[in-house]
C-alpha positions as CSV (number, residue, x, y, z in Angstrom):
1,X,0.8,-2.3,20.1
2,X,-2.6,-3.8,19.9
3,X,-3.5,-7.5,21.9
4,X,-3.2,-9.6,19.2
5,X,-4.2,-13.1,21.0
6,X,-7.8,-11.3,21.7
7,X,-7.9,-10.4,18.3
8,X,-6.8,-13.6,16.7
9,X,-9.4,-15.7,18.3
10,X,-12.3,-13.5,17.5
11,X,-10.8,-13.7,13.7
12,X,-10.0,-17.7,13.8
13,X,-14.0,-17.4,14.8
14,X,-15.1,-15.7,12.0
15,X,-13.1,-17.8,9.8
16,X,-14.1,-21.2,10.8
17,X,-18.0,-20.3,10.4
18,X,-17.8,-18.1,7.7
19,X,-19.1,-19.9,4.4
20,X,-17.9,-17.5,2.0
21,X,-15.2,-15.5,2.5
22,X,-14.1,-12.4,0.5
23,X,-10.5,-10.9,0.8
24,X,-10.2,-7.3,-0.8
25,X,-7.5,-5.3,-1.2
26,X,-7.6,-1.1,-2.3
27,X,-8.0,0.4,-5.2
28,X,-4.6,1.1,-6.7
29,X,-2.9,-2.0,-4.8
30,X,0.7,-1.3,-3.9
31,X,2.9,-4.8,-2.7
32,X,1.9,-5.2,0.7
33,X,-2.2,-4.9,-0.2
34,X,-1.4,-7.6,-2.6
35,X,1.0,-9.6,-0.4
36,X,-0.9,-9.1,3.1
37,X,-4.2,-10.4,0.8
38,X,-2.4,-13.1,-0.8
39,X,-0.4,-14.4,2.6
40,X,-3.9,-14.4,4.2
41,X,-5.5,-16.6,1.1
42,X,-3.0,-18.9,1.0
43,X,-3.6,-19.6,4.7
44,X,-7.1,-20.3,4.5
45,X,-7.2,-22.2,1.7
46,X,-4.7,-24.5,3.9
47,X,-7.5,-24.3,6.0
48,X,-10.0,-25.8,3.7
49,X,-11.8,-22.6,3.3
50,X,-13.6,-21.3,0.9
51,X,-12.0,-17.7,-0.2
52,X,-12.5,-15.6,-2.8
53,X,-10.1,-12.3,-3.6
54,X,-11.1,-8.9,-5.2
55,X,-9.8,-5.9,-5.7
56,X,-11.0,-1.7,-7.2
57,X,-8.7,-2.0,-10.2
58,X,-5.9,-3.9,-11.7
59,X,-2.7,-4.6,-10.3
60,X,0.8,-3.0,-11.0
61,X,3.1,-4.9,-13.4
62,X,5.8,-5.9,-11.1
63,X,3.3,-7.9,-8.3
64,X,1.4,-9.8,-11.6
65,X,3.8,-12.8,-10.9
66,X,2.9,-13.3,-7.5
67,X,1.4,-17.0,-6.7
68,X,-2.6,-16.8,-6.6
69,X,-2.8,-13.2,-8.5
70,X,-4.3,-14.6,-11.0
71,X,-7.1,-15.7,-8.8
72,X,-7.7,-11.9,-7.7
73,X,-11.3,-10.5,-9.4
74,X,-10.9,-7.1,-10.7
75,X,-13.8,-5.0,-10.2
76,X,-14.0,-2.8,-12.7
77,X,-12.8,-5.5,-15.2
78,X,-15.8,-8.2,-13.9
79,X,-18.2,-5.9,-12.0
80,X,-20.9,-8.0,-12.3
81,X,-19.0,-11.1,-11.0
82,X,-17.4,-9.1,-8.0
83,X,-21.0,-7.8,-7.5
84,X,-22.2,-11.6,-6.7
85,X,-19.0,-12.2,-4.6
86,X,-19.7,-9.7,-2.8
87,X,-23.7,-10.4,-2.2
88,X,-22.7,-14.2,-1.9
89,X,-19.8,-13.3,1.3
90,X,-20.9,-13.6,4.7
91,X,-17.3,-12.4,5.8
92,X,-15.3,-9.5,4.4
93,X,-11.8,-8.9,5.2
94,X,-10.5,-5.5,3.9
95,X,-6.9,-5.1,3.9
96,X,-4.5,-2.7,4.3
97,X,-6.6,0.5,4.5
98,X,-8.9,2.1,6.9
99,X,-11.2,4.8,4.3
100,X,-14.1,3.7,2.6
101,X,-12.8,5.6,-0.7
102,X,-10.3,3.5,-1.1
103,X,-13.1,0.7,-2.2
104,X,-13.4,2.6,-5.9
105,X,-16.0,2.2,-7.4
106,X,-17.0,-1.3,-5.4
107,X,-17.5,1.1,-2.2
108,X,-21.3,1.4,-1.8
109,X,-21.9,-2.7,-2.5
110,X,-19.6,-3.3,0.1
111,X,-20.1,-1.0,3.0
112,X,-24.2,-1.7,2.1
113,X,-23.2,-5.5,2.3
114,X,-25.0,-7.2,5.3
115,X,-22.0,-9.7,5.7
116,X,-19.9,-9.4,8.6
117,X,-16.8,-6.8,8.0
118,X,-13.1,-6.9,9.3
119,X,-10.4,-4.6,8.6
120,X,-6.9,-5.7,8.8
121,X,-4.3,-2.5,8.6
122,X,-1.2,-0.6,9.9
123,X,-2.4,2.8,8.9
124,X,-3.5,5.6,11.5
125,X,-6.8,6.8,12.2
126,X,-9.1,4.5,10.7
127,X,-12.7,5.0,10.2
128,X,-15.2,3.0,11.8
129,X,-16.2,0.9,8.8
130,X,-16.0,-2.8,9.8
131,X,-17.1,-5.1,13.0
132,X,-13.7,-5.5,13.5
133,X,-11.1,-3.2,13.1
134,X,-7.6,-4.6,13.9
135,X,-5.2,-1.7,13.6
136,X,-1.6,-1.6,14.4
137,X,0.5,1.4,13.0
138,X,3.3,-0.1,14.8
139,X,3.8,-2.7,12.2
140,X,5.7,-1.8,9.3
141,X,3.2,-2.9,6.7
142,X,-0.3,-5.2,6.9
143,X,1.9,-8.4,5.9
144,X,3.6,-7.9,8.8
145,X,0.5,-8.1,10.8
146,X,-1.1,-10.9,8.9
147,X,1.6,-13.2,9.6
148,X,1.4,-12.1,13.4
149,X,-2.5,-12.9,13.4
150,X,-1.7,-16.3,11.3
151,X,0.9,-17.4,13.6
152,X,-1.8,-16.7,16.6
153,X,-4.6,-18.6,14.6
154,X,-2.6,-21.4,14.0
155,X,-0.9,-21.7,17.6
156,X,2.5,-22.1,15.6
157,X,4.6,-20.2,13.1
158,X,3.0,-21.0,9.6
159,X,5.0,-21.2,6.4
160,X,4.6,-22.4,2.8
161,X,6.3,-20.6,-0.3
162,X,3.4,-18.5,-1.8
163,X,2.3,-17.6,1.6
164,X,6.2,-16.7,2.4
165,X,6.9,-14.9,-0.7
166,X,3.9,-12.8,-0.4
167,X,5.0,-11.7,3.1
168,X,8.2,-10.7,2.2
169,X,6.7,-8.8,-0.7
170,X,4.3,-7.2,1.8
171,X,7.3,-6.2,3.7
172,X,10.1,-5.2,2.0
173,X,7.6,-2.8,-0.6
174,X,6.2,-0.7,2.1
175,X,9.5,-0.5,3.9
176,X,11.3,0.2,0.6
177,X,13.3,-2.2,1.4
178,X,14.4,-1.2,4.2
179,X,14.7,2.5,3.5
180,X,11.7,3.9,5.7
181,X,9.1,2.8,7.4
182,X,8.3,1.5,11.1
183,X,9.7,-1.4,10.7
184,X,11.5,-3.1,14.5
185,X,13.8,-6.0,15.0
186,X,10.9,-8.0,15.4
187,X,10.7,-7.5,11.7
188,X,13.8,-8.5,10.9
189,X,13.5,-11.6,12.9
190,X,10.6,-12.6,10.1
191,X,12.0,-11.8,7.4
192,X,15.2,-14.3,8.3
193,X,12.2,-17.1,8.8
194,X,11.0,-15.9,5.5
195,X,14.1,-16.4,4.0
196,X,15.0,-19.8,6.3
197,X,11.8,-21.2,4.7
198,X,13.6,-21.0,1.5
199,X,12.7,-18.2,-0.4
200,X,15.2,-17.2,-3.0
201,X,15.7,-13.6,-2.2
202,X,17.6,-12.6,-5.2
203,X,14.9,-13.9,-7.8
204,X,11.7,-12.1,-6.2
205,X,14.3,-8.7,-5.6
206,X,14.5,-8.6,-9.2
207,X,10.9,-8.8,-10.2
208,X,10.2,-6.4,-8.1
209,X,13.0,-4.3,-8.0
210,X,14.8,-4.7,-12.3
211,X,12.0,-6.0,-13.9
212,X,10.7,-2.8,-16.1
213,X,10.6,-2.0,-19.5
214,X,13.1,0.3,-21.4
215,X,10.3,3.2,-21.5
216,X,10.4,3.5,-17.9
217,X,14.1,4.0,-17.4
218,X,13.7,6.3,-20.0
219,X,10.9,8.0,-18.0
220,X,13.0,8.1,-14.7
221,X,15.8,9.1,-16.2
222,X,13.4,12.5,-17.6
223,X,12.0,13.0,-14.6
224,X,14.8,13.5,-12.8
225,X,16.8,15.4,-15.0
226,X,13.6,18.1,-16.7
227,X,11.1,17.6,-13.9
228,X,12.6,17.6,-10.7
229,X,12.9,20.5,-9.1
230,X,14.8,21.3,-5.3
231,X,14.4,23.8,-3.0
232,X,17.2,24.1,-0.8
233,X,15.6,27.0,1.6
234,X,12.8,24.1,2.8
235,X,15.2,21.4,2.1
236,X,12.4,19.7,-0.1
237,X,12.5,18.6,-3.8
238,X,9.8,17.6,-6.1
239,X,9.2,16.0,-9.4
240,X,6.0,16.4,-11.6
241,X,4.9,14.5,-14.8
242,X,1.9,15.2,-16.7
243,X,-0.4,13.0,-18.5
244,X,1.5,14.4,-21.7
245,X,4.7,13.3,-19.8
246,X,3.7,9.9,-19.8
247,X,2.4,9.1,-22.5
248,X,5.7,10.1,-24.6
249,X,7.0,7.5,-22.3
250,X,4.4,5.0,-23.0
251,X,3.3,4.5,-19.3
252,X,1.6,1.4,-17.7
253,X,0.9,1.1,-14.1
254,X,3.3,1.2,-11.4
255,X,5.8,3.4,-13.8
256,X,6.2,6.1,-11.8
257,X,6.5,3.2,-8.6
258,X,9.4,4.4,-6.3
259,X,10.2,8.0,-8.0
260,X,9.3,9.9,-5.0
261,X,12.4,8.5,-3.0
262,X,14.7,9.5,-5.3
263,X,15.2,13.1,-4.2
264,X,16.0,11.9,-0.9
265,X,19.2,11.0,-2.1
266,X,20.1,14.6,-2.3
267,X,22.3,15.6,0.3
268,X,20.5,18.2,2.3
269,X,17.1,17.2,0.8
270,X,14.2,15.6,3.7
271,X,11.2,16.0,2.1
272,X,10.3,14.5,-1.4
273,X,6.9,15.0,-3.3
274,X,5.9,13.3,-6.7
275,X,2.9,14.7,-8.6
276,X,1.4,12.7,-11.2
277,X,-1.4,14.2,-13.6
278,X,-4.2,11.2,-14.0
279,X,-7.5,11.9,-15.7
280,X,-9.6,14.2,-13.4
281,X,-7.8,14.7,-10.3
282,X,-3.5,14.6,-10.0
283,X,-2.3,12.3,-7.7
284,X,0.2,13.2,-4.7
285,X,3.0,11.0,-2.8
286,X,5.3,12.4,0.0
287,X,8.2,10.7,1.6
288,X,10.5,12.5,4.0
289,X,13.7,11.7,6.6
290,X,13.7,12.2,10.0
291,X,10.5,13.8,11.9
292,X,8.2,15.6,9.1
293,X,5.1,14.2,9.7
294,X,4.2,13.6,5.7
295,X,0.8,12.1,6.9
296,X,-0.2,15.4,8.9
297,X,1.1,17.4,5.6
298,X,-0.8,15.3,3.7
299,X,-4.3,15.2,5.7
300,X,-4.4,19.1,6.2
301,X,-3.6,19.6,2.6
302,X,-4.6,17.1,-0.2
303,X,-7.2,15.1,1.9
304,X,-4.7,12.0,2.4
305,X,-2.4,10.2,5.1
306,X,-0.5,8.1,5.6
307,X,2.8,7.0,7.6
308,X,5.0,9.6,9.6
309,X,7.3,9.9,6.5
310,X,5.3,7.7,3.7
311,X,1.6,9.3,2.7
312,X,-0.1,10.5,-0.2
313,X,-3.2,12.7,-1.0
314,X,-5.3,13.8,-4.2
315,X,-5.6,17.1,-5.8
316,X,-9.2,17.5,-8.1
317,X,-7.1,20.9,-9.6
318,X,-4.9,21.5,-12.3
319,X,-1.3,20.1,-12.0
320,X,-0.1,24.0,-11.9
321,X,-2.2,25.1,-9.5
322,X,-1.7,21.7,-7.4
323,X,1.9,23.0,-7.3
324,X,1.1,26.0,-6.6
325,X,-0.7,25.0,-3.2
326,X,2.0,22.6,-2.0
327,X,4.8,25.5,-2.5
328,X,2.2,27.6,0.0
329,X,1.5,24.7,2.0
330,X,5.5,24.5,2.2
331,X,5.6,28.0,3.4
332,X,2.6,27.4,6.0
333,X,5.2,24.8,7.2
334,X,8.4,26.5,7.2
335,X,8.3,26.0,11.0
336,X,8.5,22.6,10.7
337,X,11.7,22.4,8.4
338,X,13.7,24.7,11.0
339,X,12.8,22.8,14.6
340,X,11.9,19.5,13.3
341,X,13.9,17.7,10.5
């Protein structure tokens, strides 16, 4: 657990002499790189400052709603605009990830910036590509962390309803709800001041949670019942849809959100992988129970990382032959199925 009073002031620092602020998120933002960015601009525009948000690409369906997403530049949508933001910041906060890929394609403007950089994340091993690097992969999710360094900024507990609902986004997305994650009492203890400030619980569960379109159900349902695929011997199951797969199913963005925890539901089953064919490259997500280090897996294999039992990597093969190297990376780890889940 990292000093967050030493960190905090350095940060309220920055933010009270900073002109132009930036806030960016990753490429591909998930609920808690849009709720840990938006929780952070809604407290500094309390603050009377000036902040601007970006992020790679565009944002999933189900976090569109969220109070200030609107005021989130897309890169590759406005390059030219996010281009100027970024020449025009004298501060840049990156959130919730520690690799310069993640950036997309707004990587090389930003890391060739000569503003002042920050990262703000709960993901291990980061690389050294900020000023500041605050780090704590004991926190369930960067929300978490942002409300930990707000409260410290502010010298009280700070609340308003975007900035609350974009916590408990944060939080309850990377933790999926409640399922996994690192997530401590301490967690739960802001979550019930989330939800004393007034939240309504019920209405933001269901945007998140039962707010997708026919095709999609349609799309899980397939999955699971042509595409799955369980192998009781490494007490692992896995689901793969192609590109042909989903356009049958007339996919949008953040479809295939939440399939890979499905298989976990299978009694026996600890380790769950979802392979999704995208143009170029086939993307990978792992979730597991107990002790199988998915980010390890996923680092040694398919160049990703992660949490203990929430990661994901990238494949630049064919889907087959990505298969075919995680049922070999399986075998390399058979070890690991028999001592440690």
């Amino acid at each position: 657990m990292i000093d967050l009073s030493k960190y905090s002031k350095e940060l309220s620092k920055f933010f009270s002499t900073a002109k132009n602020i930036l806030l960016i998120s990753h490429i591909n933002p998930d609920g808690d790189a849009i709720g840990s960015q938006l929780a952070m601009y809604h407290f500094l525009k309390s603050q009377g400052r000036n902040v601007n948000m970006m992020t790679p690409n565009y944002l999933q369906e189900f976090i569109n709603w969220m109070d200030g997403a609107e005021f989130i530049n897309i890169f590759i949508k406005e390059r030219k605009k996010c281009l100027a933001l970024i020449g025009e910041a004298d501060l840049i906060v990156m959130l919730d990830f520690n690799q310069p890929g993640r950036l997309g394609e707004a990587e090389k403007a930003v890391l060739t910036s000569s503003s002042y950089k920050v990262v703000i994340d709960h993901h291990l091993d980061p690389v050294n590509m900020a000023d500041l690097i605050i780090s704590d992969p004991t926190k369930c999710s960067t929300s978490e962390l942002v409300h930990e360094l707000v409260c410290e900024m502010n010298g009280a507990p700070y609340i308003s309803r975007p900035y609350a609902e974009a916590l408990y986004v944060g939080i309850i997305t990377d933790t999926g709800n409640f399922e996994h994650g690192t997530y401590s009492s301490r967690t739960f203890r802001i979550v019930a001041d989330l939800l004393d400030s007034g939240i309504e619980k019920a209405r933001i569960l269901n945007l998140i949670y039962n707010n997708f379109s026919a095709d999609r159900i349609r799309l899980q349902g397939f999955a699971l019942n042509r595409k799955m695929v369980v192998i009781p011997e490494y007490k692992t199951a896995y689901i793969f849809l192609s590109k042909d797969d989903l356009k049958e199913y007339n996919h949008v963005k953040g479809d295939t959100e939440g399939f890979v925890n499905m298989p976990l539901s299978i009694k026996g089953i600890n380790f769950s992988a979802l392979f999704v064919e995208k143009d170029g490259f086939v993307k990978l997500s792992f979730r597991s129970k107990g002790r199988f280090p998915t980010n390890e897996f996923a680092a040694q294999y398919f160049a990703g990382g992660g949490h203990l039992n929430a990661s994901g990597g990238e494949s630049y093969d064919t889907l087959d032959n990505t298969i075919d190297s995680f049922l070999k990376a399986l075998k390399d780890n058979v070890w690991r199925f028999e001592e440690q889940i």
